[in-house]
Each structure stands twice: as structure tokens, then as C-alpha cells.
C-alpha positions as protocol buffer text, in pm:
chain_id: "A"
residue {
  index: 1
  type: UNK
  ca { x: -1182 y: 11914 z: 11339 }
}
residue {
  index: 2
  type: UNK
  ca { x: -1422 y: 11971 z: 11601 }
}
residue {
  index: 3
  type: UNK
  ca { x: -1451 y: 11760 z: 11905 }
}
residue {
  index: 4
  type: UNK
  ca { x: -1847 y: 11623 z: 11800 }
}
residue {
  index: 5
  type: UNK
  ca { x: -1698 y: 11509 z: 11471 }
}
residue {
  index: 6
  type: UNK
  ca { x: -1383 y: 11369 z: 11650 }
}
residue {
  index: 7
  type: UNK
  ca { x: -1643 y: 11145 z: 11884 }
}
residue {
  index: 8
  type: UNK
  ca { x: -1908 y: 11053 z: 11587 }
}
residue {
  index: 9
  type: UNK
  ca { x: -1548 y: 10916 z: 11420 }
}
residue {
  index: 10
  type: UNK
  ca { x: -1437 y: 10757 z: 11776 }
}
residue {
  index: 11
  type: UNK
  ca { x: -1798 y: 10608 z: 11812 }
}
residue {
  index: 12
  type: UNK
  ca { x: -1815 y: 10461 z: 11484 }
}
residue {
  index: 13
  type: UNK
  ca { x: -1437 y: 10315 z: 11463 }
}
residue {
  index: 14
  type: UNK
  ca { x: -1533 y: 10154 z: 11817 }
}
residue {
  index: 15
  type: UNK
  ca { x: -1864 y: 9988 z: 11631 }
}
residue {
  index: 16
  type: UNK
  ca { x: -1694 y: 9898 z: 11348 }
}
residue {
  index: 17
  type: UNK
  ca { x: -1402 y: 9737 z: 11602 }
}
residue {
  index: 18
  type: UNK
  ca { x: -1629 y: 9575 z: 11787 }
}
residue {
  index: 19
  type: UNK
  ca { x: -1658 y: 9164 z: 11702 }
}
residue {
  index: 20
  type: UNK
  ca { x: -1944 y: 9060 z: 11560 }
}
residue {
  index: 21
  type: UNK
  ca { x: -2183 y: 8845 z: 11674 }
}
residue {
  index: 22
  type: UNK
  ca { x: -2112 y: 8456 z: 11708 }
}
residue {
  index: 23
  type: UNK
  ca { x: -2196 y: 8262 z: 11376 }
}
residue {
  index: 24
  type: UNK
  ca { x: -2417 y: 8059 z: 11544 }
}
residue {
  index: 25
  type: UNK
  ca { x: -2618 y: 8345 z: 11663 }
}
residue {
  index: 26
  type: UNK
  ca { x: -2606 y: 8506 z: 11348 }
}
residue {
  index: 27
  type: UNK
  ca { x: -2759 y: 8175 z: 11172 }
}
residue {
  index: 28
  type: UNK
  ca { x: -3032 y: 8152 z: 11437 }
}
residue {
  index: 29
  type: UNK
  ca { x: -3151 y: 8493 z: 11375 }
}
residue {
  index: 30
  type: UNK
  ca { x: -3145 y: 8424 z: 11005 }
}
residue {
  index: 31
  type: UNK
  ca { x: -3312 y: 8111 z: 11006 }
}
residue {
  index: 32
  type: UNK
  ca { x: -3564 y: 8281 z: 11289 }
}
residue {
  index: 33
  type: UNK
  ca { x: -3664 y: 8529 z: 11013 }
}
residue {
  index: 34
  type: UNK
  ca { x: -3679 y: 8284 z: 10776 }
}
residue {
  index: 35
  type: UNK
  ca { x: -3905 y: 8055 z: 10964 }
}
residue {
  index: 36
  type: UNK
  ca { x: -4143 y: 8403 z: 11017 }
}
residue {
  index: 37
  type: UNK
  ca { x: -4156 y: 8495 z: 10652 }
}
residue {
  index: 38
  type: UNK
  ca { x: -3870 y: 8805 z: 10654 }
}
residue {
  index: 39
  type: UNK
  ca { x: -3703 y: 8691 z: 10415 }
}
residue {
  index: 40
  type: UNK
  ca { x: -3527 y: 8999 z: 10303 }
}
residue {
  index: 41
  type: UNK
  ca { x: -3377 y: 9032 z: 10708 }
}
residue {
  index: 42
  type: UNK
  ca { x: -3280 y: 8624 z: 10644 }
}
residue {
  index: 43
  type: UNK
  ca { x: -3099 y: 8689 z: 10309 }
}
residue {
  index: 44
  type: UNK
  ca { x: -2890 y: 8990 z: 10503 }
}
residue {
  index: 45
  type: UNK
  ca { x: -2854 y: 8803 z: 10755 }
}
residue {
  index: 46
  type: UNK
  ca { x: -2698 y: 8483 z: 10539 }
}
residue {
  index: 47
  type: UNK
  ca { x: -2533 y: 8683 z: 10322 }
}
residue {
  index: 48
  type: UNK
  ca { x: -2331 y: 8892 z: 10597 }
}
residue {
  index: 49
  type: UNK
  ca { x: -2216 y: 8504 z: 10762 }
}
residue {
  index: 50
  type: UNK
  ca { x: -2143 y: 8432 z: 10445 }
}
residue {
  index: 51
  type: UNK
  ca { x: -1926 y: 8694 z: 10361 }
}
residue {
  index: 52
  type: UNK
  ca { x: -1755 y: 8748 z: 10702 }
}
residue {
  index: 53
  type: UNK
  ca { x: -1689 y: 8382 z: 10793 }
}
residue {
  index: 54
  type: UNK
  ca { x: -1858 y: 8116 z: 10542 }
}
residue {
  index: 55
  type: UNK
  ca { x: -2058 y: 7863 z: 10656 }
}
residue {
  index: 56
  type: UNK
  ca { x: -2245 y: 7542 z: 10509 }
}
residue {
  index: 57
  type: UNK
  ca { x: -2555 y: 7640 z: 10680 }
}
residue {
  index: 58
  type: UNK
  ca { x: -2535 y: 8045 z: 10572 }
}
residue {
  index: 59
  type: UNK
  ca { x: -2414 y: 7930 z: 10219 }
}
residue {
  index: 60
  type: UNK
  ca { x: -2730 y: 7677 z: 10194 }
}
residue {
  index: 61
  type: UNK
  ca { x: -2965 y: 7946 z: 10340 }
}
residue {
  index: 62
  type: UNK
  ca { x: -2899 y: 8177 z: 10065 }
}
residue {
  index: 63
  type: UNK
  ca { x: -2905 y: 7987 z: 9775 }
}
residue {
  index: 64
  type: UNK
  ca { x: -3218 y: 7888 z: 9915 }
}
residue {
  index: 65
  type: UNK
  ca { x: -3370 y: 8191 z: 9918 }
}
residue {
  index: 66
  type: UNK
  ca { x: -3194 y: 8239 z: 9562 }
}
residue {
  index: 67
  type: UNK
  ca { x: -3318 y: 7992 z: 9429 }
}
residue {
  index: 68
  type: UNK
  ca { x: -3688 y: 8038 z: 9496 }
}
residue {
  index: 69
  type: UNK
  ca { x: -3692 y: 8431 z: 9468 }
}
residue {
  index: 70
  type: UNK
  ca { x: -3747 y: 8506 z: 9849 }
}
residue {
  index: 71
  type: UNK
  ca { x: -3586 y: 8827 z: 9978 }
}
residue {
  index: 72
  type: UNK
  ca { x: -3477 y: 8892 z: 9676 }
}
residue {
  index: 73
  type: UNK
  ca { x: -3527 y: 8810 z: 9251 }
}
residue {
  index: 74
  type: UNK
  ca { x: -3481 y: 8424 z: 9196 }
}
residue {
  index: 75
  type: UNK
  ca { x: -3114 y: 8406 z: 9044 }
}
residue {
  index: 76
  type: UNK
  ca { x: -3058 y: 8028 z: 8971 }
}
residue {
  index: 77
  type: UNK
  ca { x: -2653 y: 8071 z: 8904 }
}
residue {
  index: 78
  type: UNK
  ca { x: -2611 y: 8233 z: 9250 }
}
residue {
  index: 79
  type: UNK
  ca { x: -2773 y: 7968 z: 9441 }
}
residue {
  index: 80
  type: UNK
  ca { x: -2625 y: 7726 z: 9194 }
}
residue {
  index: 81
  type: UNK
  ca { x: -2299 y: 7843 z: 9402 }
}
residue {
  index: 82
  type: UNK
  ca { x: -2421 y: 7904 z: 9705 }
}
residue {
  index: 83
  type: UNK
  ca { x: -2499 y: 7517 z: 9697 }
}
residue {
  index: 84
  type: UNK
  ca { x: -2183 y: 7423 z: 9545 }
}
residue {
  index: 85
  type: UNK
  ca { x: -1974 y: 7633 z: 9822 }
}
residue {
  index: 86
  type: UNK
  ca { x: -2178 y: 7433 z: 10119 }
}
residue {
  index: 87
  type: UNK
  ca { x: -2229 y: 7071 z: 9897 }
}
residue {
  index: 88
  type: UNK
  ca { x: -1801 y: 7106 z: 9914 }
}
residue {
  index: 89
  type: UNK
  ca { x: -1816 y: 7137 z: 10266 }
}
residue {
  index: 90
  type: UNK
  ca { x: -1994 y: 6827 z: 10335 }
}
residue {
  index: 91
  type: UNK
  ca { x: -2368 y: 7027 z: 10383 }
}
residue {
  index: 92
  type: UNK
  ca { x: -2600 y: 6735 z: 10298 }
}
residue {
  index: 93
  type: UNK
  ca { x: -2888 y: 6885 z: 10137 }
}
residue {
  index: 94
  type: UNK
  ca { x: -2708 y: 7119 z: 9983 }
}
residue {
  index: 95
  type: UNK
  ca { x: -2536 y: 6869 z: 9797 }
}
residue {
  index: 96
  type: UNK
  ca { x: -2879 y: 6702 z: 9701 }
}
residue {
  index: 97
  type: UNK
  ca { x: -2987 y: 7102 z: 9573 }
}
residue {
  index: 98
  type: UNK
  ca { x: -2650 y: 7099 z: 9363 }
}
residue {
  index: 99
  type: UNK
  ca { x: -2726 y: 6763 z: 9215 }
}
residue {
  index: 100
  type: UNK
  ca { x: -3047 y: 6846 z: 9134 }
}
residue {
  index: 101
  type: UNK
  ca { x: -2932 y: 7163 z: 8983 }
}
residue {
  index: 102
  type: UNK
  ca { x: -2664 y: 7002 z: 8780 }
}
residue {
  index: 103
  type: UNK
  ca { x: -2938 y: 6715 z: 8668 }
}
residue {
  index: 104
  type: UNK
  ca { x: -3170 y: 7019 z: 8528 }
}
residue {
  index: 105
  type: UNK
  ca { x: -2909 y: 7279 z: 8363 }
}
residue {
  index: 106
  type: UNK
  ca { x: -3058 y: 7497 z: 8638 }
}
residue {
  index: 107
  type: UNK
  ca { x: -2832 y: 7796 z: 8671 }
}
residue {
  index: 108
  type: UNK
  ca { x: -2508 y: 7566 z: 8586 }
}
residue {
  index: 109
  type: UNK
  ca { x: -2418 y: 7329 z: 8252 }
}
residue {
  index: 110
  type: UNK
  ca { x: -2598 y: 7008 z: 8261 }
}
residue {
  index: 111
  type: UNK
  ca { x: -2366 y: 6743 z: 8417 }
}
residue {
  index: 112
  type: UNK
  ca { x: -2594 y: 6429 z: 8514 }
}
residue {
  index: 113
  type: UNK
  ca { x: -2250 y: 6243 z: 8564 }
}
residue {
  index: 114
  type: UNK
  ca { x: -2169 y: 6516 z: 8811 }
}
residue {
  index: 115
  type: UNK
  ca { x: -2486 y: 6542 z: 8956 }
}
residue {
  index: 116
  type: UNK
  ca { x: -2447 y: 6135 z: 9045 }
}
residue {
  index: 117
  type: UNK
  ca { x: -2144 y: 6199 z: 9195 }
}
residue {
  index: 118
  type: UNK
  ca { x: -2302 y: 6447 z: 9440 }
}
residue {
  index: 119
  type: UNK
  ca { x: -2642 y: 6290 z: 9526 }
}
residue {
  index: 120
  type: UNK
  ca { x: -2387 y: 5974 z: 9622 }
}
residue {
  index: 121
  type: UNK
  ca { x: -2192 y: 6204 z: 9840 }
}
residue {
  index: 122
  type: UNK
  ca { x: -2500 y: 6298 z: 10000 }
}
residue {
  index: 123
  type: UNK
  ca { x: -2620 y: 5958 z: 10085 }
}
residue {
  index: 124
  type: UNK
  ca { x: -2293 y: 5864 z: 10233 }
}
């Protein structure tokens, strides 16, 4: 192997080492682009929180942007999760978005019973 191969490899096992950003930077990047109408950089940006450490606030970012189509095609049973993942971790409004989700059969079963259950959660 020659030695410019050997560094690109060095280079990018040192970027790939390297620990990523805080979560809380992360999030205020993603919410930044949100807030400025980038949605596909806010999605990326959610989505990569969510998969390397999940948070409430990543989790209820995305299936916002999910839900309404922005970044990305709308997919109601993805942000049906998304919600479900952050309304389980005590995220407030994205227990209301479950609830209302489970009240309308949107992208999960209809479950008014369950839906109840969550909007009281909420309000707690």
C-alpha cells in the first residue's frame, strides 16, 4: 500500500474517531435550519441525533417534518413513531401529536381510548 493511501485511511479513521458534536448543538443546528426553511439539512440533522443518541426533541423534530412532507415525502407511520418514541419519554407535544394521531387512524390503528390516555399524560 502506498503511503498517500495509508494517510487518506489514517485521516479518515481519525474523522470517523473523532466524537461528534454535543446533542445539544446538534439540535440547535437542526432546529436553526428548520426555523430558515432547510428542511432537508433539519431532517439530517434530526435523524443523525436520532440515530446516534435519541432524543425527545430530535425524535419530535422528525416526525414533524414526517408528518407534514418537509425535507422529505410526508410518511404518516414514521412520524407516527417518531412521536411515540419522544411522547414515551415524557416530550409534551409530542404526546399531544401521538394522540392526535391515534384519534385520526393517521399512520397508526385508531385507538381514541389510547389517544385519551396520552393527551392526559400531556396535560399532567
Amino acid at each position: 500500500m502506498n503511503i498517500a493511501i495509508k494517510l487518506s485511511a489514517l485521516a479518515a479513521s481519525a474523522i470517523l474517531a473523532m466524537p461528534p458534536a454535543s446533542a445539544a448543538t446538534v439540535m440547535s443546528e437542526a432546529w436553526n435550519a428548520y426555523n430558515s426553511g432547510n428542511y432537508e439539512q433539519a431532517l439530517y440533522l434530526a435523524m443523525r441525533q436520532e440515530n446516534y443518541s435519541p432524543m425527545a426533541d430530535a425524535e419530535y423534530l422528525a416526525g414533524t417534518m414526517l408528518l407534514h412532507g418537509q425535507g422529505t415525502g410526508a410518511n404518516y407511520a414514521a412520524a407516527a413513531f417518531r412521536f411515540g418514541q419522544a411522547a414515551q419519554k415524557g416530550h409534551a407535544e409530542s404526546q399531544c401529536m401521538f394522540a392526535s394521531m391515534l384519534l385520526n387512524g393517521q399512520g397508526v390503528a385508531k385507538n381514541t381510548e389510547l389517544a385519551r390516555q396520552w393527551l392526559d399524560t400531556a396535560i399532567r
